[in-house]
Every structure is written in C-alpha cells, then in structure tokens.
C-alpha positions as CSV (number, residue, x, y, z in Angstrom):
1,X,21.0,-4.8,-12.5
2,X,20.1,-8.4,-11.5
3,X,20.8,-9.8,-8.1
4,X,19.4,-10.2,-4.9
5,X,17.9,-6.5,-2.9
6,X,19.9,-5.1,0.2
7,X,18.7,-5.9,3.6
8,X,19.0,-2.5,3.5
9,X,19.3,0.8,1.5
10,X,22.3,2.5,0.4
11,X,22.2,6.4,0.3
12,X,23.2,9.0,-2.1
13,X,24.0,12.4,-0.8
14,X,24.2,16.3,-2.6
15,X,25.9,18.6,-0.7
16,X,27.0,22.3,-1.1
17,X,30.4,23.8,0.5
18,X,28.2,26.9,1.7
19,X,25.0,25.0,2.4
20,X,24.7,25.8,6.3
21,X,22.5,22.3,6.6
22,X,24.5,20.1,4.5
23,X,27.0,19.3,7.6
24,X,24.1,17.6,10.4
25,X,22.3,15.7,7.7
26,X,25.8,14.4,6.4
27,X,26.7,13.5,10.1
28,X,23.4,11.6,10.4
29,X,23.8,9.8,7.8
30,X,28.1,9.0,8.4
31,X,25.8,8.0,12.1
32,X,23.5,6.0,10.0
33,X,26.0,4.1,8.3
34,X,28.1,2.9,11.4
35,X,24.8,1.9,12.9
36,X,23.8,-1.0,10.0
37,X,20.9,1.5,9.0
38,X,22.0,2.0,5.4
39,X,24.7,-0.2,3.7
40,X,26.8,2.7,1.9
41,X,26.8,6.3,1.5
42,X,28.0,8.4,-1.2
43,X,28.5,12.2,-1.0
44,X,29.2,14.4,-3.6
45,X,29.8,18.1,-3.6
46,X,27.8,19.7,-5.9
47,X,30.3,22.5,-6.6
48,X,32.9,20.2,-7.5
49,X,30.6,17.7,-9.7
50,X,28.4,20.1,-11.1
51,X,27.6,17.5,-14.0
52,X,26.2,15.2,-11.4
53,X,23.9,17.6,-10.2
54,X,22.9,18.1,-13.4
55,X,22.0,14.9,-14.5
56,X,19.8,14.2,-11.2
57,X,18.2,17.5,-11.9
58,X,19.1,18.7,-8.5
59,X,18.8,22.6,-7.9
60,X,19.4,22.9,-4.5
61,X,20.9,20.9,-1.3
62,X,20.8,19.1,1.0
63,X,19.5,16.7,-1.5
64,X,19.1,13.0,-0.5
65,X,18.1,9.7,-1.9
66,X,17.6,6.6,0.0
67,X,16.5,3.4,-1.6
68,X,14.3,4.6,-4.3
69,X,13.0,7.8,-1.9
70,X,14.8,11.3,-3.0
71,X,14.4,13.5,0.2
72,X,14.9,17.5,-0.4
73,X,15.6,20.2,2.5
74,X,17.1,19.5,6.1
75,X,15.7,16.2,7.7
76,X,16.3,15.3,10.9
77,X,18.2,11.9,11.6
78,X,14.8,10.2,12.8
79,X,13.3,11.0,9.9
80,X,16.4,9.6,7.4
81,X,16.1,6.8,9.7
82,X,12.7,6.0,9.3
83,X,12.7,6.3,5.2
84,X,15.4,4.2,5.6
85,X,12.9,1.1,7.2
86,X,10.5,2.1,4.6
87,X,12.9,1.2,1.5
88,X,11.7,-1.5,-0.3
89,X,8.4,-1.6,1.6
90,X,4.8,-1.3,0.1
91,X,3.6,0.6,3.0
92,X,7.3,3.2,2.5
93,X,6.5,3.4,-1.5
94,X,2.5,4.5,-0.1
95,X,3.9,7.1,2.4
96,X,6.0,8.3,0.2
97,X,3.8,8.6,-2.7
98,X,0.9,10.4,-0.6
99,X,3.2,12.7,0.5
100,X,4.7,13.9,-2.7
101,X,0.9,13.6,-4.2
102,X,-0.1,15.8,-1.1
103,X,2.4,18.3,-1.7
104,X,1.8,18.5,-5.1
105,X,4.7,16.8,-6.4
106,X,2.9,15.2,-9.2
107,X,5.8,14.7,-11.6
108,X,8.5,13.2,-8.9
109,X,5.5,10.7,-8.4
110,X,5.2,9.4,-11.4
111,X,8.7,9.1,-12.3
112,X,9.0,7.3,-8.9
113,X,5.7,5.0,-10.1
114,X,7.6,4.5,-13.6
115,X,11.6,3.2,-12.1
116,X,10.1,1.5,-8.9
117,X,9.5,-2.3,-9.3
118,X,6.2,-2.7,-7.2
119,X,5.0,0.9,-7.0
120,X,1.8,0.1,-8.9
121,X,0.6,-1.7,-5.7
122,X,1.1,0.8,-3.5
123,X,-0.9,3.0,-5.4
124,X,-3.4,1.0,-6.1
125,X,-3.6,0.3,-2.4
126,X,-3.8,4.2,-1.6
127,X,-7.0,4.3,-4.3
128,X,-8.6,1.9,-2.1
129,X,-9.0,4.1,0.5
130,X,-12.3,5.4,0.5
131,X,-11.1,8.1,2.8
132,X,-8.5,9.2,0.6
133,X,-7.5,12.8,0.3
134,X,-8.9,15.0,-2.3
135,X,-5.4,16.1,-3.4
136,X,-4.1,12.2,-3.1
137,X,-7.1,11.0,-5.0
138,X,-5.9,13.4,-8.0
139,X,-2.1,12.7,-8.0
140,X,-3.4,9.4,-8.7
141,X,-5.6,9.8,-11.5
142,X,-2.7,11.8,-13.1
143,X,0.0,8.7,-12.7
144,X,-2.7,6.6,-14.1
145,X,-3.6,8.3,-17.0
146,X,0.5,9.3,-17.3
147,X,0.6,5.0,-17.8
148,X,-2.8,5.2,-20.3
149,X,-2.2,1.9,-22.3
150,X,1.4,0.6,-20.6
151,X,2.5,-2.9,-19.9
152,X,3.2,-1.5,-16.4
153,X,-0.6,-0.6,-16.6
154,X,-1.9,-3.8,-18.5
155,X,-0.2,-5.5,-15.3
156,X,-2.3,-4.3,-13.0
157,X,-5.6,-5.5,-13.9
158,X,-6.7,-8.0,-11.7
159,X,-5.2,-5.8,-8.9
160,X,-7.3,-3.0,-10.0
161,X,-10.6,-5.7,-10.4
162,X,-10.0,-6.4,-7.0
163,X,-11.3,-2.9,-6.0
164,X,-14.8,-3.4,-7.6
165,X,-15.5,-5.7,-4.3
166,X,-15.2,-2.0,-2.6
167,X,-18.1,-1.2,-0.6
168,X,-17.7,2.6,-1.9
169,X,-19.4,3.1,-5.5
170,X,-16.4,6.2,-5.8
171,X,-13.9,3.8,-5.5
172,X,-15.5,0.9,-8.1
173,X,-16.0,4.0,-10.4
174,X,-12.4,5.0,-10.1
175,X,-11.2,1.5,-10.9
176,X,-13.6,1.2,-14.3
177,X,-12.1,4.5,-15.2
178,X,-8.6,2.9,-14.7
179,X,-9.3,-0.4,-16.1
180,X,-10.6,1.0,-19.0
181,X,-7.2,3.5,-19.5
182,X,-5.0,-0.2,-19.3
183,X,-6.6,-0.7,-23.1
184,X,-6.3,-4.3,-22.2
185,X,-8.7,-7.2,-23.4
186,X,-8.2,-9.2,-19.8
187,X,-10.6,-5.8,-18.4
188,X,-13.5,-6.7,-20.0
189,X,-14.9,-9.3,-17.8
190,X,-14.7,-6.9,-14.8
191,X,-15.9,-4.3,-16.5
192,X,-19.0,-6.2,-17.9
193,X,-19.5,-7.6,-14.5
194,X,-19.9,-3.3,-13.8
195,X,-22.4,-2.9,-16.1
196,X,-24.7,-4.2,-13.6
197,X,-23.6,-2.7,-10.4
198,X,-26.2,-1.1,-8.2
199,X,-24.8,2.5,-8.6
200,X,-25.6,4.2,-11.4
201,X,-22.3,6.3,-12.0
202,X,-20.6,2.8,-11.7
203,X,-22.4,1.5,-14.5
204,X,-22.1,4.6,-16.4
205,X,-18.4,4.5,-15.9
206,X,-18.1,1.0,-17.1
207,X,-19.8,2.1,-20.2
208,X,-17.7,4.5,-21.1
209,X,-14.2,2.1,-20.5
210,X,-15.6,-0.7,-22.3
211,X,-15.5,1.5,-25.6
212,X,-11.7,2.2,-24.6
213,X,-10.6,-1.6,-25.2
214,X,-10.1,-3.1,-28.1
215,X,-12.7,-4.7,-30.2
216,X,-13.9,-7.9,-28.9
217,X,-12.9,-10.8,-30.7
C-alpha cells in the first residue's frame, strides 16, 4: 500500500457471541472511535467468519489489533487508548516489543520486527540499554539472529556501529555479535575499529564476526 500514514490508527476487532468480555472492550473501542482516538474499527465475529480467524491465527477473544500492535485478553479502555498514542511511534514499537520479549512472546516479536517499517530501531534502541532485562536482552538476540544475513539486517549497520560509543563493554560486544550476523561488507570498519577496544571480550567478539563477512576485497 503506498500513501500517506493515519494521524491515527485504525482498529481490528475478534469477538465471540459467548465471550463474556468481548461486549466492554467492543464498547471502548465504539467510545474510541467517536472520540478521534482511532480512525475506523472493524469487528468480526469469529463464529460467523471462522476463516478470518483462521488466517490471523487467532485462538481465542477478545483479540485486538491496533496499528501494527495485536492485543489478546480483556484490556481496559485506558489501556486501548494508550496503544492507540503509541501507533506509529518508536518509543510504542519499544513498549511493545519489551513486553512481548518479557512475556516470552518471542515469535509475535519477530513477525512484528519483520512487517513493521521502522521496528529495527526500536530494537536496536532497547539493546542500548545497558540496564536491559535479562529476558529482554534474549528476545533480542533471537530477532536478530531470526534476520542473520537480511537486507532488513544489512540496513541496520551504522545504527548498530552507533552502539560501539556505549560506555558498557556488554553492550559493544552485543553489537559485534550483531554486526557480524548482518554478513555485510559496510561492518567491517566498525568491527576492525573493535579489534582494539579496551575490553577483552569486545575484542574477542569482533574476532569472531569479522570471519562471518565476506572476504575482503
């Protein structure tokens, strides 16, 4: 699709004729969509359009997606209202992506990472967190090594070079462990520039991506 993004999100919605939840969360979003906070809503009883269900792989509802955020379970309307601001955001695509990595949802995150134009940043962004969760901090080697030699990867370098300025040696080795799964020539120089950091798992690190890329020319 080309054309220019909504100021705001539209919504999809999954509902069930015997789901004792699906009623409030509709009404909040009906609510929403009088207010301006999302452009359109679609609702679509699951019973009736099995088929749709099956092709979003939905197994149970209230099942909601705004933007480019699926939500499962009830949510209250603050909450749809607030994913709703985040749509299109960096900082919404990093909230959303440390809370599926925190919950586990490893394969929703990188499907999300994969469809959502931008998403690379945010995660990168979330790696630069020295502070990061331990569970976070996983979820994200697993999208990166989920992208091992992609364009949407190969992208990403100088964003990922950036990181090597970090004052944390964890997070400089991180990003010569990424830089060298992007299998792109344009990682070289920052991973040379490694081989002489002050920390010797950096340098080790660098090493061992350098032999990843191709031959040098």
């Amino acid at each position: 699709m080309t054309g220019e993004t909504p100021s705001v999100p539209d919504a999809l919605m999954l509902l069930g004729t015997h789901c004792p939840h699906c009623p409030a969360v509709l009404a909040a979003l009906s609510e929403m969509v009088k207010a301006g906070d999302i452009g359109k809503l679609e609702a679509v009883n699951v019973e009736a359009r099995p088929d749709i269900a099956a092709a979003l792989r939905v197994r149970s509802v209230p099942w909601i997606r705004i933007g480019g955020f699926t939500l499962t379970g009830v949510h209250s309307k603050a909450e749809l209202q607030q994913w709703a601001k985040r749509a299109g955001s960096v900082e919404g695509q990093m909230a959303y992506l440390e809370e599926m990595l925190g919950s586990g949802q490893l394969a929703e995150a990188v499907e999300f990472v994969r469809n959502t134009v931008g998403s690379m940043e945010a995660v990168i962004r979330l790696l630069a967190d020295s502070q990061q969760k331990i569970n976070v901090k996983a979820g994200i080697g697993v999208i990166f090594e989920e992208l091992e030699g992609t364009e949407m990867l190969a992208a990403a370098v100088d964003e990922l070079g950036k990181l090597l300025s970090s004052e944390s040696p964890e997070v400089r080795a991180d990003a010569c462990y990424y830089l060298g799964l992007t299998h792109a020539e344009s990682a070289r120089p920052y991973l040379e520039r490694c081989l002489k950091d002050e920390a010797p798992e950096v340098r080790d690190i660098a090493a061992e991506s350098l032999e990843s890329l191709l031959p040098n020319k």
